[in-house]
N, CA, C and O of each residue as an XYZ file, in Angstrom:
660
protein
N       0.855     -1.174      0.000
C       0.000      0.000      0.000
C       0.897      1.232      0.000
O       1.810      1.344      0.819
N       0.587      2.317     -1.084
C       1.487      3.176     -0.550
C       0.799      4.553     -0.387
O      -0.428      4.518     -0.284
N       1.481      5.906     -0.343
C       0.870      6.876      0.599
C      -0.477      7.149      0.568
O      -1.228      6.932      1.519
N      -0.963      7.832     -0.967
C      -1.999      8.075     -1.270
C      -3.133      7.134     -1.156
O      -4.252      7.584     -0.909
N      -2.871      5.402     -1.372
C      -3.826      4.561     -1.233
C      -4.303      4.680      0.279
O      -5.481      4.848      0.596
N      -3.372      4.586      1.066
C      -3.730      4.614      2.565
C      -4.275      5.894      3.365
O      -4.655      5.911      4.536
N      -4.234      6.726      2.657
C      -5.353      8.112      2.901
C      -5.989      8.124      2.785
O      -6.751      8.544      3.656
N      -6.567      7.576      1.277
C      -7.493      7.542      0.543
C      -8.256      6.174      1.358
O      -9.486      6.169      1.390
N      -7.540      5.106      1.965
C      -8.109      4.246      2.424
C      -9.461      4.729      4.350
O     -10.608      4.677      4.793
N      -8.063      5.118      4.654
C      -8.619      5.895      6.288
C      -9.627      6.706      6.253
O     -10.282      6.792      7.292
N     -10.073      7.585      4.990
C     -10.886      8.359      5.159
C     -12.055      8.134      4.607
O     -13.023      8.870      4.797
N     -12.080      6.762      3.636
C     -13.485      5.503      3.048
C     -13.704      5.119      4.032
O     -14.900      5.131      4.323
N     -12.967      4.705      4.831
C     -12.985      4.018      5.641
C     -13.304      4.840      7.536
O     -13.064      4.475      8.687
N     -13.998      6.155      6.835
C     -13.986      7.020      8.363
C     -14.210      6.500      9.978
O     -13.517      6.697     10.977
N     -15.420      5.786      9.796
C     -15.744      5.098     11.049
C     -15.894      4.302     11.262
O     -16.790      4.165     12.095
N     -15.247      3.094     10.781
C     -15.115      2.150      9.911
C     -14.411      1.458     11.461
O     -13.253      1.876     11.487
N     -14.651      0.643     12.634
C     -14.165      0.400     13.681
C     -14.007     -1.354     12.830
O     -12.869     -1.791     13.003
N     -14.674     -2.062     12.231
C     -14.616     -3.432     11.810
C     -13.357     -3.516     10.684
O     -12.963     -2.667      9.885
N     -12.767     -5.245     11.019
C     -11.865     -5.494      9.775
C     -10.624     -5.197     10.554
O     -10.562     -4.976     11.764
N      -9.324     -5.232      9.403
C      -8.178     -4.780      9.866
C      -7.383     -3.434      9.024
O      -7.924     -2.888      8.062
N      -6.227     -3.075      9.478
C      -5.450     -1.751      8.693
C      -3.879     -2.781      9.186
O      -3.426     -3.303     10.204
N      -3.424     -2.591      7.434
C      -2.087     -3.178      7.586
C      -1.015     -2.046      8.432
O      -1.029     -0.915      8.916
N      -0.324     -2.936      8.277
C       0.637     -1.886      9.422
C       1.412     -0.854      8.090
O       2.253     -0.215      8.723
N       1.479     -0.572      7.139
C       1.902      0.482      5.695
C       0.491      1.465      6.355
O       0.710      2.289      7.243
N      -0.807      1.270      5.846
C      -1.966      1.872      6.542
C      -1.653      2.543      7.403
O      -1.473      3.702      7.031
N      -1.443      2.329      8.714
C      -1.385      2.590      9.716
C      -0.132      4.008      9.673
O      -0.360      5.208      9.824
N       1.019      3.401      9.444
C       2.431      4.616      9.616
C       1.884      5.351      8.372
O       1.851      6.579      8.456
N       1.458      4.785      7.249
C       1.529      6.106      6.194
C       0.521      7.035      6.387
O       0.667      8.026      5.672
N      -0.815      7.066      7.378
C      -1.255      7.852      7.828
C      -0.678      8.556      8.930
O      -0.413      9.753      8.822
N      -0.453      7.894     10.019
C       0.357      8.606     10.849
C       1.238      9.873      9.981
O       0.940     11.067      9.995
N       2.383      9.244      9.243
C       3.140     10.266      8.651
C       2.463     11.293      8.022
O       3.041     12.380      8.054
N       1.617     11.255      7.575
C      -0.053     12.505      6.391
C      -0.210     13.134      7.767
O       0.065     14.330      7.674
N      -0.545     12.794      9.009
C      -0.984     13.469     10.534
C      -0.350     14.787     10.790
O      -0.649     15.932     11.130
N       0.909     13.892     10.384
C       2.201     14.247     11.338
C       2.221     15.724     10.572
O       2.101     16.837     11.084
N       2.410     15.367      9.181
C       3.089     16.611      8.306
C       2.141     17.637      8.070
O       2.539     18.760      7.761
N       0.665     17.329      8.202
C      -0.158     17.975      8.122
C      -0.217     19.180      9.340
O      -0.273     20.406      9.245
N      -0.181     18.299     10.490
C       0.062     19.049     11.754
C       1.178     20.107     11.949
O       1.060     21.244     12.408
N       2.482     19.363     11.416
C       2.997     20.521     11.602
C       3.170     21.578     10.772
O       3.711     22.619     11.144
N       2.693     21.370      9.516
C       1.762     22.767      8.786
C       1.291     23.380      9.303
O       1.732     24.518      9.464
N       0.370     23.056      9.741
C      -0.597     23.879     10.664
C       0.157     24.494     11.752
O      -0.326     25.548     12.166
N       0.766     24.262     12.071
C       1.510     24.872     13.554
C       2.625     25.708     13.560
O       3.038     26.557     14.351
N       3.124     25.147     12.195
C       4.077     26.636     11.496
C       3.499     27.768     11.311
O       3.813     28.883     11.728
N       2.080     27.218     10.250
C       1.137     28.439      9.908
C       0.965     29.164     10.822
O       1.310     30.312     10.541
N       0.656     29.071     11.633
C      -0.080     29.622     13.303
C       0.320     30.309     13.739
O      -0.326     31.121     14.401
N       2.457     30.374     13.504
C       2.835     31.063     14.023
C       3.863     31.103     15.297
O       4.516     30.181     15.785
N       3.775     32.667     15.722
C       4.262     32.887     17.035
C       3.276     32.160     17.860
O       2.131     32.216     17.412
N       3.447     31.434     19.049
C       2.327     30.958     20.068
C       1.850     31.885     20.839
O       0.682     31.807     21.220
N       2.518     32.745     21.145
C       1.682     34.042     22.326
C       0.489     34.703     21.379
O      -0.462     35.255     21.934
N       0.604     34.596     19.311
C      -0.331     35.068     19.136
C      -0.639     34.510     17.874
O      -0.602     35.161     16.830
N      -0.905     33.462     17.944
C      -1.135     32.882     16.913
C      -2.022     33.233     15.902
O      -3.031     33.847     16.248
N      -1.831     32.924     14.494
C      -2.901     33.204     13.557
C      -4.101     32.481     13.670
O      -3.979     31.264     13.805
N      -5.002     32.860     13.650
C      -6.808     33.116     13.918
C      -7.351     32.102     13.198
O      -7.929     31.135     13.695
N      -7.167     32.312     11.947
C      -7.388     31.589     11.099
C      -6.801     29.791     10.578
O      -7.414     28.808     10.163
N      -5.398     30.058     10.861
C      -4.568     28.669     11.162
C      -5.034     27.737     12.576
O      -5.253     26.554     12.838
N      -5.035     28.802     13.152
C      -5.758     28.016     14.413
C      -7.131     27.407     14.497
O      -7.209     26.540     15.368
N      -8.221     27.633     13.827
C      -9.183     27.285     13.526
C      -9.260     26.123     12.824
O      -9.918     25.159     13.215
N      -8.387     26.159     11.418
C      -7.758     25.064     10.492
C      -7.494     24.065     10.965
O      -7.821     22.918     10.659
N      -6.590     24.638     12.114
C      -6.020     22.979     12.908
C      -6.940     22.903     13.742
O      -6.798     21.761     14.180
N      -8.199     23.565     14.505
C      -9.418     22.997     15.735
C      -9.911     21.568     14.659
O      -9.988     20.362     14.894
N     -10.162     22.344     13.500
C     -10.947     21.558     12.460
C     -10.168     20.071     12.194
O     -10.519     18.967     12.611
N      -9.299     20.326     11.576
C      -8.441     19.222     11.476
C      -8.276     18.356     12.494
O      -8.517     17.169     12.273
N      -7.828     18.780     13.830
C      -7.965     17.923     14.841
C      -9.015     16.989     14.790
O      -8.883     15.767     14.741
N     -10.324     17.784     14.809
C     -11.867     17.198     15.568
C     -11.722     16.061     13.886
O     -11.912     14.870     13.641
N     -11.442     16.852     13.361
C     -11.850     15.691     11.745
C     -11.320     14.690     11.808
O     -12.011     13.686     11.634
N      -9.809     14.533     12.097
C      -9.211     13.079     11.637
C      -9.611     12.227     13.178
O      -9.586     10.996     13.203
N      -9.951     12.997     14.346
C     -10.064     12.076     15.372
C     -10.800     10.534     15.804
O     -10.375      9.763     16.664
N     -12.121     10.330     14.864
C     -12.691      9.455     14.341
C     -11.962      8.889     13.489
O     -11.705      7.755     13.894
N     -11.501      9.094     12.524
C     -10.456      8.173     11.723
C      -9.230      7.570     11.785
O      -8.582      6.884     10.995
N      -9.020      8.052     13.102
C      -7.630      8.066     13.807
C      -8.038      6.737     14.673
O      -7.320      5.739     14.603
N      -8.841      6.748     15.233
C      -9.447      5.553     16.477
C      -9.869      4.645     15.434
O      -9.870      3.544     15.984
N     -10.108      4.548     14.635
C     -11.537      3.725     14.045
C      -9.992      3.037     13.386
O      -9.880      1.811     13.372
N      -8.854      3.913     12.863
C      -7.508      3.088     12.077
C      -6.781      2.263     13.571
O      -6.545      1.073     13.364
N      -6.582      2.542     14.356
C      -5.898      2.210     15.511
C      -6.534      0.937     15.889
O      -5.946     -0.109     16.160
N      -8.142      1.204     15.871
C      -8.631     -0.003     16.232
C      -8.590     -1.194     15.659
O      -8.444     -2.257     16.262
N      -8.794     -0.972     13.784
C      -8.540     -2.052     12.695
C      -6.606     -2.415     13.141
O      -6.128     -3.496     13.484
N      -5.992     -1.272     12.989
C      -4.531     -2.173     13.542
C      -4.499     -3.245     14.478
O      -4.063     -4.383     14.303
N      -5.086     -2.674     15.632
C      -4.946     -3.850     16.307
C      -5.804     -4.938     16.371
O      -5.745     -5.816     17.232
N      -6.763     -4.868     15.274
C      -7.499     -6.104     15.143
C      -6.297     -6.670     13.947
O      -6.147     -7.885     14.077
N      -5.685     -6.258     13.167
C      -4.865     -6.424     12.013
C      -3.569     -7.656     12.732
O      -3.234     -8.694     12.161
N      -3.037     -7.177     14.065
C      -2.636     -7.943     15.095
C      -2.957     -8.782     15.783
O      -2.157     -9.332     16.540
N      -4.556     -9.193     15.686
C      -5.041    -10.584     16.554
C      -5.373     -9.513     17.847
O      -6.126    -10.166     18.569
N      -5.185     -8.321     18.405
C      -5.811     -7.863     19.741
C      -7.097     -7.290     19.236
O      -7.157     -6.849     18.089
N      -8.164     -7.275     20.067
C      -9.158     -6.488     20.694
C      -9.056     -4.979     20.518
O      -8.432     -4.532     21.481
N      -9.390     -4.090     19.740
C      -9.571     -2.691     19.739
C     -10.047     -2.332     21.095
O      -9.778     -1.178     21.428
N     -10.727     -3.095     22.003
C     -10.720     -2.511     23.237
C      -9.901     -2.203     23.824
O     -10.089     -1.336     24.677
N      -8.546     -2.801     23.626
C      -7.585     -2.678     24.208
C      -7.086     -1.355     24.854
O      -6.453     -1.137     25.887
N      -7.667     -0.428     23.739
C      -7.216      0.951     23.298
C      -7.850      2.027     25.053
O      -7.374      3.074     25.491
N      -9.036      1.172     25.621
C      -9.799      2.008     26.252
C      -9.142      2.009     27.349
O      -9.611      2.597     28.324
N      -7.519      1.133     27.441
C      -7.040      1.488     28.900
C      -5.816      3.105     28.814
O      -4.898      3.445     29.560
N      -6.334      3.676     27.685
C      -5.549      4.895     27.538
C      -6.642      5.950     29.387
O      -6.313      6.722     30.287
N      -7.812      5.283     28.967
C      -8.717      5.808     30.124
C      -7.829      5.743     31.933
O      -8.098      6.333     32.980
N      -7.042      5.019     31.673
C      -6.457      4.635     33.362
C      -5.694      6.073     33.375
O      -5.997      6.904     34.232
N      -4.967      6.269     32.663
C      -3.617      7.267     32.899
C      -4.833      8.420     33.347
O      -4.794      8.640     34.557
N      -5.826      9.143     32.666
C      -6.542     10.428     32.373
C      -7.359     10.037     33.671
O      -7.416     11.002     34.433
N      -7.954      9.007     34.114
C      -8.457      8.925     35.212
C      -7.436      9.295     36.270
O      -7.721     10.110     37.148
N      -5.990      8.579     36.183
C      -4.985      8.776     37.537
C      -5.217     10.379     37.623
O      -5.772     11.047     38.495
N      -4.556     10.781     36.330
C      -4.259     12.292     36.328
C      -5.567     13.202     36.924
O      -5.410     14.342     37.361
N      -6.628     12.647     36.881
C      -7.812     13.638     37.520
C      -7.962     13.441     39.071
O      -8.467     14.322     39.766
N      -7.523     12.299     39.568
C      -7.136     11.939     41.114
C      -6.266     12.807     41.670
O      -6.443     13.599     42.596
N      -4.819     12.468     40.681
C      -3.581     13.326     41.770
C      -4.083     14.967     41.701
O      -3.869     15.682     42.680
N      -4.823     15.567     40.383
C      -4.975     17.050     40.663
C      -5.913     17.343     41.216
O      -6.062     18.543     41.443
N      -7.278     16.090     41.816
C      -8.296     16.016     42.813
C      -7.353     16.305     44.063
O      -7.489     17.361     44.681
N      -6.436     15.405     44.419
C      -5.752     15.443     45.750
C      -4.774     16.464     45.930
O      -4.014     16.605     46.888
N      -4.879     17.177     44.879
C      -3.518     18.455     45.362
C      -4.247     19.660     45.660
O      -3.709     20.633     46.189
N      -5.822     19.603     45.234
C      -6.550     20.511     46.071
C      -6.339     21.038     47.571
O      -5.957     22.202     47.698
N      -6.515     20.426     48.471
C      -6.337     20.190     49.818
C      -4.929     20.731     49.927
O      -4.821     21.736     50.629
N      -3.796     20.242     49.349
C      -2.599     20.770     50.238
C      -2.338     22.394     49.116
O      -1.609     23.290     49.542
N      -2.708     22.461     48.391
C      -2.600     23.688     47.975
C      -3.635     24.749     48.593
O      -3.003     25.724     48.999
N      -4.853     24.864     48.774
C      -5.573     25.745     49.604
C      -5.337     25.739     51.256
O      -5.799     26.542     52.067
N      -4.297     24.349     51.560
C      -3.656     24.838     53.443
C      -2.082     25.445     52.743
O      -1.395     26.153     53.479
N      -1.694     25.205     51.653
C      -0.430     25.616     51.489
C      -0.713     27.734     51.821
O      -0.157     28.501     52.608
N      -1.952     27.982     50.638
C      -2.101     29.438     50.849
C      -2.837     29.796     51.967
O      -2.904     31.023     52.049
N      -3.406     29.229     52.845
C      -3.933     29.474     54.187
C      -2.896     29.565     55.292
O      -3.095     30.170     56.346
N      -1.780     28.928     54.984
C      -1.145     29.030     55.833
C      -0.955     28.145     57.197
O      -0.345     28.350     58.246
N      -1.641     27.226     56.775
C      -1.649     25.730     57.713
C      -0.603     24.584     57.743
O      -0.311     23.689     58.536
N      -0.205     24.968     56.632
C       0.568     23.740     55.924
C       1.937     24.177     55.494
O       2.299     24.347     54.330
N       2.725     24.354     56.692
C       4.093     25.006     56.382
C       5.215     23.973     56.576
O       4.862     22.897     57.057
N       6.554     24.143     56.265
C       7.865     23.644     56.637
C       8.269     22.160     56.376
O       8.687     21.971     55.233
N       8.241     21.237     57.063
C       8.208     20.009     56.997
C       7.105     19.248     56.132
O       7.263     18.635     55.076
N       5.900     19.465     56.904
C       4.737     19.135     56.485
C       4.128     19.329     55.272
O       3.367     18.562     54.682
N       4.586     20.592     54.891
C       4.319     21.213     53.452
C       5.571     20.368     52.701
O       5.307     20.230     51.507
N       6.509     19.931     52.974
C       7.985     19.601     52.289
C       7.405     18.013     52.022
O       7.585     17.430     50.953
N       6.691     17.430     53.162
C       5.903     16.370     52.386
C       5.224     16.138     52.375
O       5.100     14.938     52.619
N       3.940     16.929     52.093
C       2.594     16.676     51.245
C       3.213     17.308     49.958
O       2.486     16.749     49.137
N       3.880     17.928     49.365
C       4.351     18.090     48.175
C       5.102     16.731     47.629
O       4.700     16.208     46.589
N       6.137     16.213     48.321
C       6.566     14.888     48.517
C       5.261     14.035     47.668
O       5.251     13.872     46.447
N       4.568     13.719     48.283
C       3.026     12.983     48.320
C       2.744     13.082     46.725
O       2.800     12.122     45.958
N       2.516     14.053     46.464
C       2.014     14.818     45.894
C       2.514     14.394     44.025
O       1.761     14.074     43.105
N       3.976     14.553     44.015
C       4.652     14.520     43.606
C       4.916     12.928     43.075
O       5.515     12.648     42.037
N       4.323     11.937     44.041
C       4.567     10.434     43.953
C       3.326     10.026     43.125
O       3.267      9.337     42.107
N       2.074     10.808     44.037
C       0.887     10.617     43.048
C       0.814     10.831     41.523
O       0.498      9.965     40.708
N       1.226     12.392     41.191
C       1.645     12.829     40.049
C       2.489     12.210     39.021
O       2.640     12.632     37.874
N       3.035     11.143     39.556
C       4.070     10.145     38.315
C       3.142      9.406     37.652
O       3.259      9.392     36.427
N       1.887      8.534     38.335
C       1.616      7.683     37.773
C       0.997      7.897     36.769
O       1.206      7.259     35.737
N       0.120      8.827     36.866
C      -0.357      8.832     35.060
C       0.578      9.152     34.434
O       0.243      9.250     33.254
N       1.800      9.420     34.612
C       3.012      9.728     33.432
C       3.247      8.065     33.450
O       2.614      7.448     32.593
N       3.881      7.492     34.118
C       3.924      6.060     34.111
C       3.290      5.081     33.392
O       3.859      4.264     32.667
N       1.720      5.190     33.660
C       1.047      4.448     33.172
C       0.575      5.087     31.635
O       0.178      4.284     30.791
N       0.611      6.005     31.429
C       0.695      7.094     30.033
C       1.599      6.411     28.824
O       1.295      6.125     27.666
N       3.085      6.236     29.715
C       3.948      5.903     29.241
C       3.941      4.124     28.144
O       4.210      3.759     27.000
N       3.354      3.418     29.694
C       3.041      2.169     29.180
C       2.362      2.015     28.394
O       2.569      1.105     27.591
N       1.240      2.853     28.287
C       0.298      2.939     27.075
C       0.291      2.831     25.574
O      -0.261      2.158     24.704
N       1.462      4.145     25.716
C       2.588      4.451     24.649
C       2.991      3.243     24.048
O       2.498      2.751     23.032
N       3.853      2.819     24.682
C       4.794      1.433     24.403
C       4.007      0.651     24.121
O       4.291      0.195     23.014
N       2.983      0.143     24.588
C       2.130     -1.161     24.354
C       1.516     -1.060     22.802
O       1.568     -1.952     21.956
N       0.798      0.537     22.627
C       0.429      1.093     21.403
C       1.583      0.891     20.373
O       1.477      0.020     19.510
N       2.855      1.814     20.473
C       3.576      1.095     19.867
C       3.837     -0.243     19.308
O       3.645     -0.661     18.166
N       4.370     -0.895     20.473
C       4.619     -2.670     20.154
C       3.337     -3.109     19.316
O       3.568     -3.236     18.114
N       2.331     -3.307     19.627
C       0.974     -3.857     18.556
C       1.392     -2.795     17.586
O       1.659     -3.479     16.598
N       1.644     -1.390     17.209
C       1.598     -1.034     15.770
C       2.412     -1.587     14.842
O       2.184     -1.629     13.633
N       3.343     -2.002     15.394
C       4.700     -2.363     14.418
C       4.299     -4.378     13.798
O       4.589     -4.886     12.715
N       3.535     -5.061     15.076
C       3.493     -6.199     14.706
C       3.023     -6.569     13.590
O       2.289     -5.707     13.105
N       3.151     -7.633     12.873
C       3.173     -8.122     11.914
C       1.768     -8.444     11.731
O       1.145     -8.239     12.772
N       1.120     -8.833     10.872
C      -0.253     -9.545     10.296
C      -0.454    -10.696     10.652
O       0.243    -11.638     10.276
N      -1.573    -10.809     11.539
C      -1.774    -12.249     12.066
C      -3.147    -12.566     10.770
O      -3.897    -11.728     10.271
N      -3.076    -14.386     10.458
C      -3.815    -14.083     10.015
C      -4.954    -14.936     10.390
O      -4.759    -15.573     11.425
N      -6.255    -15.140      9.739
C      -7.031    -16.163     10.307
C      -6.934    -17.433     10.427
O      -7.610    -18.251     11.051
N      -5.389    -17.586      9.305
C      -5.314    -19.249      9.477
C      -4.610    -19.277     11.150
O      -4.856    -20.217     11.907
N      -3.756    -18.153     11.543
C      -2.544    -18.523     12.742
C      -3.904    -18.122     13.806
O      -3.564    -18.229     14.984
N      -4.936    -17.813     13.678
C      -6.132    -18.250     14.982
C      -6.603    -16.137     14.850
O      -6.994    -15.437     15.784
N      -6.468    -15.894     14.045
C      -6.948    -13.922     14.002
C      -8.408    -13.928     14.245
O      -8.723    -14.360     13.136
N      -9.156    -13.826     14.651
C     -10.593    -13.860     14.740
C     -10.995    -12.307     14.033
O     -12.174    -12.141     13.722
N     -10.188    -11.388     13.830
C     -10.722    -10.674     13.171
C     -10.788    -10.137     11.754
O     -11.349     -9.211     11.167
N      -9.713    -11.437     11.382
C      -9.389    -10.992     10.062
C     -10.165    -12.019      9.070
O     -10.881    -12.906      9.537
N     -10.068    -11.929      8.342
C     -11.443    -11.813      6.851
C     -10.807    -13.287      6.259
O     -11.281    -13.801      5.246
């Protein structure tokens, strides 16, 4: 498959969550993402004031390929023999991350009250700080796992693929 087929494929294919996307599919969109994006972000500009109009371009662009983006991710990893559900433990990291900045409430409103000084303040920041890794952590793993299934090879229905054709 090469560039243009696999554009042309992702976007027939918009919401298209059934079936598989070869792994060519998969990176040669990524790479169309990539270059597109950072068009857009050149266009745009300085960041303290970005262009109005470029910025809009890319709201658009974002919200557009985001369905086609999941719906390709998901055929990959059906393309691999996994479960597109797989994808929904990106949800753990964004859940951690709404915990640790739930729990830094509390020591930040005694930090400016003035309750929460010296030691004590030295570790509930501590705390704080331990909580705050894990959605980078588990973010991370996410990453990698996403990775590793993108790169794998084509399973197919004879080697036991249940999702492939």
């Amino acid at each position: 498959m090469n560039f243009g087929t696999a554009i042309k494929t992702v976007f027939v294919k918009y919401a298209d969550f059934k079936g598989v996307a070869t792994r060519a599919e998969y990176w040669w969109f990524s790479l169309f993402s990539l270059i597109v994006s950072v068009v857009l972000n050149v266009l745009m500009g300085d960041p303290n004031d970005p262009n109005a109009v470029a910025s809009g371009i890319s709201l658009v662009w974002s919200l557009g390929i985001l369905i086609p983006s999941l719906a390709l991710s998901v055929r990959r990893f059906h393309d691999a023999g996994f479960s597109g559900k797989w994808l929904l433990l990106y949800f753990v990291p964004a859940i951690l991350f709404f915990v640790a900045a739930a729990s830094s409430i509390p020591v930040i409103l005694a930090a400016f009250s003035g309750t929460l000084t010296g030691d004590a303040l030295t570790a509930a920041i501590a705390g704080l700080l331990g909580v705050a890794v894990l959605p980078l952590i588990t973010g991370f793993a996410m990453f990698v796992f996403n990775l590793v299934v993108s790169v794998l090879p084509s399973k197919s229905a004879a080697n036991g693929n249940k999702y492939a054709a």
